[in-house]
N, C-alpha and C positions, 0 to 999 in steps of 0.2 A: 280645336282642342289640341294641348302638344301631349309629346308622345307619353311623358308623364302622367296627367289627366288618360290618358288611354291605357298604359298600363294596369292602373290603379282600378278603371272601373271594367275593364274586361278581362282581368285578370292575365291577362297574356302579359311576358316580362318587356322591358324596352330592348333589350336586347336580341330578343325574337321578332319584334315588331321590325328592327332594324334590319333582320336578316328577309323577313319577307318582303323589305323595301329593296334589296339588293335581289331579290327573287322574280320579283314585278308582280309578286300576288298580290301587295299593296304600298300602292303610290300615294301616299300622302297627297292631298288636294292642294295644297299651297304650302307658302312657306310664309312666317312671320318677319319680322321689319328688321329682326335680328338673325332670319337664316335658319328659324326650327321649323322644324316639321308640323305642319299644323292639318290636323287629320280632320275629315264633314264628319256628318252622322253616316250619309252613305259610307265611307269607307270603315265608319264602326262597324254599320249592319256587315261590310263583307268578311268583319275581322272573324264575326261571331257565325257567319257558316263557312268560313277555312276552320276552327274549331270544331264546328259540329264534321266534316267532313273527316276533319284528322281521326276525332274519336272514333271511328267507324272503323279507322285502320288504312286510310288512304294513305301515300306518300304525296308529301309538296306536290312532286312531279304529275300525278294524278288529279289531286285539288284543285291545280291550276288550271287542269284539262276540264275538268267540270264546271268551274265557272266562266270560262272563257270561250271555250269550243263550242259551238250553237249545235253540231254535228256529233257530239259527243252522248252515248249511252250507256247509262248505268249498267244492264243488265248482265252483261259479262264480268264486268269490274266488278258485279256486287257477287255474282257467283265464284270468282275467282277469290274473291273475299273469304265466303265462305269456306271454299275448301281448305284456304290456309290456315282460318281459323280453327276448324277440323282438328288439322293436322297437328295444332301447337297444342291445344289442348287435347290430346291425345297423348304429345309428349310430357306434356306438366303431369297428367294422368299416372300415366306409367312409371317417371322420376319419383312422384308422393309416391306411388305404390312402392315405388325400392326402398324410399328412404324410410316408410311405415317398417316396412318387413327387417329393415336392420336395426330397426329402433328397438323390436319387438324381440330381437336377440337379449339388446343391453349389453353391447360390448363394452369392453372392461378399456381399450384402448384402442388406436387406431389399426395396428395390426390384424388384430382381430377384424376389425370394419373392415381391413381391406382382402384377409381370409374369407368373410362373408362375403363380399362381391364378388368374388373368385366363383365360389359358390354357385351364385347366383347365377353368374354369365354363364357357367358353364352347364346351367339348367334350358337355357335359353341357345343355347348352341344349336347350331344346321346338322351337327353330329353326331348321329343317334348315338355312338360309341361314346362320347362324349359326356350325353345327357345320362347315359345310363350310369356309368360310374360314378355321375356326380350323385346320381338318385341311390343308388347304394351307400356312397360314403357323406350324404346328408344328415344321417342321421347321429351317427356315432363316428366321427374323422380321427383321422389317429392323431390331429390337430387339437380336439376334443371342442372342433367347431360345429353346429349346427346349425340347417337351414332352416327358415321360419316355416311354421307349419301352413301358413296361407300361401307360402310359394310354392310347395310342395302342392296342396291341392291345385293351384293356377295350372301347375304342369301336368299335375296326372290327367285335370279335365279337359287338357287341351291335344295329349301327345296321342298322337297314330301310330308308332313302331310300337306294335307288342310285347317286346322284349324290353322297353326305355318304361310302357306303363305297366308290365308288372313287376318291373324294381321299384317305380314310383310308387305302387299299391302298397307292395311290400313296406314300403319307406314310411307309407303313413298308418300303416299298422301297428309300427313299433313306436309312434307317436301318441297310441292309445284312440280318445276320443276328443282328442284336442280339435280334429278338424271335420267333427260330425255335421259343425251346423254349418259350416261353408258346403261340404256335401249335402245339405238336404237342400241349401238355396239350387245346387248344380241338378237336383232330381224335379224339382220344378223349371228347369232350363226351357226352353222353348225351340233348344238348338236337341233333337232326335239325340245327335251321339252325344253329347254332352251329359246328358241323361242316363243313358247309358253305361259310361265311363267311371259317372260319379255312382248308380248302384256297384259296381263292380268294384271299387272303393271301398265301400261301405259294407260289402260281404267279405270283404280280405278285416273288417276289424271285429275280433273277439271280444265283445261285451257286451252290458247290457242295455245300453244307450243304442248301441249299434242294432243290437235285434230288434230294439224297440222301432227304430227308424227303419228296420227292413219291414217290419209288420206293418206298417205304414202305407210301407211303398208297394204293398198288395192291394190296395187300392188305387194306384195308380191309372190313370188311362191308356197309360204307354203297355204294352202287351211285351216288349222286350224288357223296360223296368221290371215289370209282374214276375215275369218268368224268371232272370237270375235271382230278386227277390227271394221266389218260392224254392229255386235250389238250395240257396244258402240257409233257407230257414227251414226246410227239411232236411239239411245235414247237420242243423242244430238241434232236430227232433221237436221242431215246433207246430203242434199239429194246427196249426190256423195256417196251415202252409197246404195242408191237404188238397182243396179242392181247387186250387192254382197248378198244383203238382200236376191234379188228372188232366187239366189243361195243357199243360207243358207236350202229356200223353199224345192226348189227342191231336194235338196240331203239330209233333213231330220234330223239333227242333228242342234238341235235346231231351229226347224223351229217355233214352238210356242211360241216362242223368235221373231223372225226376222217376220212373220205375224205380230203379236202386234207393233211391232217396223214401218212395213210398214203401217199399222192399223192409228199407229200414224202423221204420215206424210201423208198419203193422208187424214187429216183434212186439208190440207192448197188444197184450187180447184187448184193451179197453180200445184200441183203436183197427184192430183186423177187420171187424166186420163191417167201420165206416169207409174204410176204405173201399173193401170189396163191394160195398153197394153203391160205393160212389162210381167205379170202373163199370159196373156192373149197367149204369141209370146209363152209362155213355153209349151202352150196345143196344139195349132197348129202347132209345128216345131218339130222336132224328135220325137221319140219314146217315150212318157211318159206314163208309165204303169199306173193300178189303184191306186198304191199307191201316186205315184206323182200326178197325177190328184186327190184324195181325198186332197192332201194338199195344191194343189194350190185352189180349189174351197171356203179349210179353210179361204187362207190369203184373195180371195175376198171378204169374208163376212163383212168385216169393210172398205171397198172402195167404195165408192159413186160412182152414174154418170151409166148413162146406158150403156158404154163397161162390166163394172162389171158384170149390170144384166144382160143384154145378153150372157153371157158367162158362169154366173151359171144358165141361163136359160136353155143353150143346154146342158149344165152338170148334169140338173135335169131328161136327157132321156139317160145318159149316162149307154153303155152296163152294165157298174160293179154297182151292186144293190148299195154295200155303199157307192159309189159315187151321184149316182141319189138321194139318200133317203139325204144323207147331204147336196145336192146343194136344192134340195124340201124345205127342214129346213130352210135353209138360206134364202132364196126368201119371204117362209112366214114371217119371222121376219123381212125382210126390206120392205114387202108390210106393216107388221104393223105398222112400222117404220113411 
């Protein structure tokens, strides 16, 4: 068969074919009466696995190794394979994601485009000083360029310096509830701080999309989700926040937060007494040591209504001195009351 007939039906060009003749991947079997190249079917079958081998991502160099070498094993080369391929579709990954997120501007020209990637890099910077100012002047640039709101979330869900994510929070505050629903995919994360990050996000936006998705996120299974949850929505006076709040209490970790927060809400009488009975079911039901018991006696102390005092009345003979001596405290300042 000449090389022609071989191009035609293997779809490889003659010019390729020629080059792997100069390669020694394939030597043509003979030559015809006039000097062409005249290829078997054997050297068809090998044309057609250097093909399949290329596809996979092999170099010649490698190809050759595989058909020829009796000693030779795939499993490295296909692991090595692997990781490269990884790697590049990681960067094709990450390039779409830029070039989605400058799309998503709609620059007017390429200045701008290259304002945005300015931007962008310097969200992406090793420089916490760096990222921070870009996370402040993302939103409103004296350029009157802005970053796309899905970069803005990528960063806040990913940044560790606390000063770079509450400019970033800040940043996507002032963006509304443009990037509620990339926050709620990050509060299903399966990465703990991720999760985290992104409630913390989501309590920096005032609305009612946003409280919607924090009342949400009280059911959560993550117990750190729950609990900023229940701060931000009892500082919004949301009483489905309540009985997350007496938790917050009880297990300590910003409980001087979430007291205040209950503080605030049993102002309204329709909710003083649910409260206080809700503090109240936490001192008579299980085991609460004296440290739980000094903290729930704490959150009583801004709850009206005689459940309350009753409760830090019996708490004022309670065995644990710093227990008795705070609930004492409290009693007098609401007799003075």
């Amino acid at each position: 068969m000449l090389i022609g007939d071989v191009a035609r039906r293997s779809g490889v060009s003659a010019r390729m074919l020629r080059h792997y003749d100069s390669l020694g991947l394939v030597r043509p079997t003979g030559r015809s009466g006039a000097g062409y190249r005249e290829y078997s079917s054997e050297d068809v079958r090998r044309i057609f696995h250097i093909e399949s081998l290329r596809s996979l991502g092999l170099s010649l160099r490698d190809v050759g190794r595989a058909l020829d070498d009796p000693d030779f094993t795939p499993s490295d080369l296909v692991d090595d394979l692997i990781r490269q391929t990884r790697e590049r579709i990681a960067a094709e990954t990450e390039l779409l994601t830029r070039l989605r997120q400058i799309d998503a501007v709609e620059p007017a020209d390429w200045e701008e485009v290259l304002r945005v990637v300015a931007l962008l890099q310097a969200l992406g910077s090793k420089s916490a000083g760096r990222r921070q100012r870009a996370a402040l002047s993302s939103v409103s640039s004296v350029e009157e360029v802005t970053v796309p709101v899905e970069a803005l979330v990528e960063a806040a869900l990913s940044e560790r310096d606390p000063h770079v994510a509450g400019a970033l929070r800040w940043a996507l505050a002032q963006s509304g509830d443009d990037g509620l629903a990339l926050l709620a995919e990050g509060l299903g994360s399966p990465v703990a701080e991720v999760r985290e990050r992104a409630v913390q996000s989501v309590a920096e936006i005032q609305n009612d999309k946003a409280t919607t998705l924090l009342r949400e996120a009280l059911t959560s299974p993550d117990g750190v989700v729950r609990r900023h949850a229940a701060l931000a929505l009892g500082a919004r006076g949301v009483a489905a926040a309540i009985p997350a709040l007496i938790d917050v209490v009880v297990e300590g970790t910003n409980d001087v937060d979430a007291a205040d927060a209950l503080g605030a809400l049993a102002s309204r009488p329709a909710l003083a007494d649910r409260i206080a009975t809700g503090l109240v079911d936490r001192l008579t039901h299980g085991a609460a040591g004296p440290s739980v018991r000094l903290r729930l006696a704490q959150a009583l102390a801004d709850v009206p209504g005689t459940t309350a005092s009753k409760a830090l009345t019996d708490l004022s003979h309670d065995e644990d001195r710093a227990v008795a001596l705070t609930a004492t405290y409290i009693l007098g300042i609401r007799d003075a009351r």
